[in-house]
N, C-alpha and C positions, 0 to 999 in steps of 0.2 A: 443761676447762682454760682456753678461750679465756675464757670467760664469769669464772673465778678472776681471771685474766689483767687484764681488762678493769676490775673490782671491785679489785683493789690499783690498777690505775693509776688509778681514781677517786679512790681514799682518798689516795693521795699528793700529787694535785693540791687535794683538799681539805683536805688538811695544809698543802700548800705553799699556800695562799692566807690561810690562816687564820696564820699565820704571817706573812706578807708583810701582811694589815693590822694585826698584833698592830706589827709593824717601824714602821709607817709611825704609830702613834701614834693619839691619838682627835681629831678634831672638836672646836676652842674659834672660836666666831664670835665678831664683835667686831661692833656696833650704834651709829654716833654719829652725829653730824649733818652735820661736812663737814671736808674737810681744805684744800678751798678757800682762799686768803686768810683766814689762820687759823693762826698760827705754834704755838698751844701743842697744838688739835688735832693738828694735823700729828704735830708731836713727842712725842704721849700716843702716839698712832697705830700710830708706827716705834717704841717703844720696847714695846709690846704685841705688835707682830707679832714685832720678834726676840726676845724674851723666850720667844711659844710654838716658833717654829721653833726654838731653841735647847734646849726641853724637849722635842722629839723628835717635839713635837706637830703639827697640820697645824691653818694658818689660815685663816680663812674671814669676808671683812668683807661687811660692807652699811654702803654710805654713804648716807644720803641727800640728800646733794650740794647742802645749804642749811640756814640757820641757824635755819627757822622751821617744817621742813617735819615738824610732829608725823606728820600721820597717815600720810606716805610713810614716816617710820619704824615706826613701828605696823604697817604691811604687811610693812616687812623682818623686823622680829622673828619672824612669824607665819612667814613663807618659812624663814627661819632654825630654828624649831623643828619642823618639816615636813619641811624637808631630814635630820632626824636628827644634829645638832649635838650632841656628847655634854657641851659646857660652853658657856657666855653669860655675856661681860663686856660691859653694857649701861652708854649713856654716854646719859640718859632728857632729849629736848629738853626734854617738861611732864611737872611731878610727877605730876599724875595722868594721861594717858593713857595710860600704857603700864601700869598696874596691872592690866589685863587679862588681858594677852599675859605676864605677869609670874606670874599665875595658868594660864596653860597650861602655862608652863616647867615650874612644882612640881608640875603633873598627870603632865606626861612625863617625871619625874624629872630634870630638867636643873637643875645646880646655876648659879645666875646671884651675879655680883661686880658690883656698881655702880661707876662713875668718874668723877671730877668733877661730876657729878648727885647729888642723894640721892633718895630717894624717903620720906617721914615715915607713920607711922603702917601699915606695911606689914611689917615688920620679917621677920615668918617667910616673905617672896617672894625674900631672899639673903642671902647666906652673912656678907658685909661692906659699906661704902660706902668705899674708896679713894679719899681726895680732900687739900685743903690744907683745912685748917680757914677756908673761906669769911668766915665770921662772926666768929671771932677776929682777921684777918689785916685786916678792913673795919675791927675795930674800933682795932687801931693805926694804921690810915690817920689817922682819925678822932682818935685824939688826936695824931697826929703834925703834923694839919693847926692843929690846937689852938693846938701850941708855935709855929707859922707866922704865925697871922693875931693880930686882937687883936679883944677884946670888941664884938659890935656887927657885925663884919664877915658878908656875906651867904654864901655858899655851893649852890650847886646839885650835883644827882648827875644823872649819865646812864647808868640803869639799862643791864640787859643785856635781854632778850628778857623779855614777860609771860607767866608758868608756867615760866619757871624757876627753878627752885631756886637752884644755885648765883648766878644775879643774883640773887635775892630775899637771900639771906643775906649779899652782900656790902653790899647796899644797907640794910640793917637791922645788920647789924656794924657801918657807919660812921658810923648815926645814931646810934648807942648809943655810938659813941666822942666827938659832940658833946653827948651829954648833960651839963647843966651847964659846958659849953664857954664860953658866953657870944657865941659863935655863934649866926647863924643859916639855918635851912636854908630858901634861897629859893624853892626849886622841885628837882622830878626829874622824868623822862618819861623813857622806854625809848629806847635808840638799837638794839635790837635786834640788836647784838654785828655789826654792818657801821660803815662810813664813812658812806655817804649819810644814813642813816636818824641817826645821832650827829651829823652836821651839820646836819638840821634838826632835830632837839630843842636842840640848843644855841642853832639861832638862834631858837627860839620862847621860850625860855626867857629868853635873853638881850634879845628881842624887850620880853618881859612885863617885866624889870628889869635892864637893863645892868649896874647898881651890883653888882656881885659880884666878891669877893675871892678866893675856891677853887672849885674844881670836881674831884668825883671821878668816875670814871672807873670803871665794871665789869668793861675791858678792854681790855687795848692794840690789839687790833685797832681801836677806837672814835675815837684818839687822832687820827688824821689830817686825821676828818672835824672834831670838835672844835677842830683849830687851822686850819679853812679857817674854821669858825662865827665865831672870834674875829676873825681877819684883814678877814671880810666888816664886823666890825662897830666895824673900829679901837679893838681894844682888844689891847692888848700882851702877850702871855703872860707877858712875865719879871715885870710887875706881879703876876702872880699867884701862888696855891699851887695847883697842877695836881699831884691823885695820881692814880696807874693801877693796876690790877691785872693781873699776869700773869707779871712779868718778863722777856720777852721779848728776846731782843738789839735787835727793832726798837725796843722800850721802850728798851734803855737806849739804845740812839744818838740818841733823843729827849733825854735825858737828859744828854748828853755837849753836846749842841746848845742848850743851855739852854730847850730850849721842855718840857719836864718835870720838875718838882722829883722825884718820886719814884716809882716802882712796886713793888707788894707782889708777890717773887715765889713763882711756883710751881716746885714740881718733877716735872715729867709723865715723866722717865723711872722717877723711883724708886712712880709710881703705877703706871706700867704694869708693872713688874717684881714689884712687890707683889700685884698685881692673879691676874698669872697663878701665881706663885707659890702662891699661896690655894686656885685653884682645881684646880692640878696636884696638892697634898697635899692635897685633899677627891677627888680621882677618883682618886687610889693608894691612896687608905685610911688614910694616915696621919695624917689628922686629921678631923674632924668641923666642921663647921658652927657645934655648941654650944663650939669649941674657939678662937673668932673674936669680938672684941667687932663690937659692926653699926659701930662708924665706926674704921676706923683713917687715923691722920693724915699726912701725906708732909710736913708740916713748910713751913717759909716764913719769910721775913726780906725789910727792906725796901731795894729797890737807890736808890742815893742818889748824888748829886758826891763825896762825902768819898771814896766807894771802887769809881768807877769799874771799877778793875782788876780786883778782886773781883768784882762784876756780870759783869762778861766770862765771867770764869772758867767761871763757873753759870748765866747763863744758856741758855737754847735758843734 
């Protein structure tokens, strides 16, 4: 009777556990590079983690606490699919290094969402890419910088980080927005999405040929050091066309300050909200994988003086 006894209170507590993790939800990690000095990370960040706590789900990040540090993220991934994560919304520093760890996920059945990153030619490693259309958004910089300057006028970019993606395709969006421009593009070099590092490519750039009219920008984080670049080298921001990408609030108060004509912005809550949406109707079963095109877009539009108010409004 004891030994009955002792066997139902097992099975009950094995009910009641089995129960209480079915309650508390599955495992969705999140994988980026830093939330540091970094307004739009940040804000992808917070709008991914209450997105899964609000799906009933439990979160779980690895940051790797800097903007260049691939292979420390490479190691979180790896920790992250070890720990037994039952989903991975991965934000990839380099296109290809993580295509490894990208391949363990699909071995251990872990369904992975890309954000703000894409990853090209990998397509069956996730379910979607959640982002702004990079490439498109560069490419209305690009003609917007068009309708600003006049034929002949010089222009430089200050890339984002090299092997990324998403700078790769803003810096390529916006050359293809001066195609036929009658512009021209005097130089680019990577500010690798900090201040320091945006401050000196601008002053080498600007070093190699002061005479330049526009400068685009991979990201507002970049923006600060870019106008210490200018200031060291007496040259006027309001002279120029300075566009950003990001939209940021810090962007637009740049903007409101007249040392920024323009930034293209993004929207990182409706990416993180998409992002886990995707991945919570692929682990309920209500949808499938094959049921997702691989790029869905969160949309963008450029913040400007004309509408201040508006900027406010939207951005982060």
């Amino acid at each position: 009777m004891k030994r009955i006894f002792a066997l139902a209170l097992a099975l009950v507590m094995i009910f009641a556990l089995c129960a209480s993790a079915s309650a508390e939800g599955k495992k969705i990690g999140y994988s980026l590079k830093t939330i540091t000095n970094d307004d739009f990370q940040l804000a992808l960040y917070t709008a991914v983690k209450e997105a899964v706590e609000a799906s009933g789900n439990e979160f779980v990040d690895a940051i790797a606490e800097t903007q260049t540090g691939v292979a420390t993220q490479v190691n979180q991934i790896e920790d992250l699919i070890n720990s037994g994560v039952d989903a991975l919304i991965l934000n990839p520093m380099d296109a290809n290094a993580c295509i490894a760890v990208m391949e363990k996920a699909k071995e251990a059945g872990i369904p992975v969402v890309l954000v703000d990153q894409g990853i090209e030619g990998h397509e069956d490693l996730y379910i979607t890419f959640v982002s702004t259309d990079n490439f498109a958004a560069a490419e209305v910089a690009g003609d917007y910088m068009e309708e600003q300057l006049e034929d002949g006028d010089k222009v430089i970019i200050v890339r984002g980080a090299n092997g990324s993606a998403a700078g790769d395709d803003r810096a390529d969006g916006f050359k293809a927005g001066l195609e036929g421009s009658g512009l021209v593009l005097a130089n680019e070099q990577p500010g690798d999405w900090t201040v320091d590092v945006a401050m000196q490519a601008t002053e080498n750039m600007l070093q190699a040929d002061p005479d330049i009219k526009g400068i685009f920008c991979c990201s507002d984080n970049m923006i600060a050091g870019i106008l210490q670049a200018l200031d060291n080298n007496d040259i006027d921001v309001s002279d120029l066309c300075f566009i950003s990408f990001d939209g940021a609030k810090s962007g637009v108060d740049f903007i409101a300050d007249g040392k920024l004509t323009g930034s293209m912005a993004q929207f990182p809550s409706v990416i993180g909200q998409t992002a886990v949406d995707v991945l919570v109707s692929v682990m309920n079963g209500e949808k499938t994988a094959e049921d997702f095109e691989k790029f869905t877009d969160a949309g963008t539009t450029v913040y400007t003086a004309e509408d201040l108010e508006g900027a406010y409004e939207t951005a982060f």
